[in-house]
N, C-alpha and C positions, 0 to 999 in steps of 0.2 A: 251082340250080347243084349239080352233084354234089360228091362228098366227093373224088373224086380231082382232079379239077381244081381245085379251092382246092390239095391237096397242092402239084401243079403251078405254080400264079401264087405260092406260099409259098415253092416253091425258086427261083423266079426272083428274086425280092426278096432271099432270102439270101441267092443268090449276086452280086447287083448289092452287096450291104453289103459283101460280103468283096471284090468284084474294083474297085471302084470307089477306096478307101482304099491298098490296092495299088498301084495306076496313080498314086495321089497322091503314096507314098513314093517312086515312081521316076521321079517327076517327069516323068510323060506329059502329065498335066492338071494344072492349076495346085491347090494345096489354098488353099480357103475355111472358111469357118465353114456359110455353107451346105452346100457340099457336105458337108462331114461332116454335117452334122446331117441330110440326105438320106441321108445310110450310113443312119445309125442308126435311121433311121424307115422304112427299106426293109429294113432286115434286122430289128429288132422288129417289124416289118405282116408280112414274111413270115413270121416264126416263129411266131404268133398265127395267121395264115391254114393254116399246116402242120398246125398240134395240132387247128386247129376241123377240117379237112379230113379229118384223119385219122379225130377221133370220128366224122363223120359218114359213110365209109366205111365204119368199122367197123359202125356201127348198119345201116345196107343190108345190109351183108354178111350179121351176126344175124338181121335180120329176111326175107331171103330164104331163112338155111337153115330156118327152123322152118314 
């Protein structure tokens, strides 16, 4: 799998941690214990999946200009 596409599934996780908690304070979906604890491991999975994503990008990038 490429370095960009991790980027990619990292910011979908982050943004499901942030939009999800959201919808909970305004009381679209009911708030759990699961569900937060599904924030929080969607939004920590994507932020780990962003940084791996990115090193790995960058490294392609490097080792294509040389």
């Amino acid at each position: 799998m490429d370095g960009m596409r991790l980027v990619w599934i990292g910011l979908g996780g982050v943004l499901l941690g942030v939009a999800l908690p959201l919808l909970m304070v305004l009381r679209i979906i009911q708030p759990s214990l699961w569900l937060g604890l599904l924030c929080f491991a969607a939004s920590t999975g994507g932020l780990m999946l962003g940084i791996m994503g990115s090193a790995m990008a960058a490294r392609n990038y490097r080792d294509r200009m040389r």
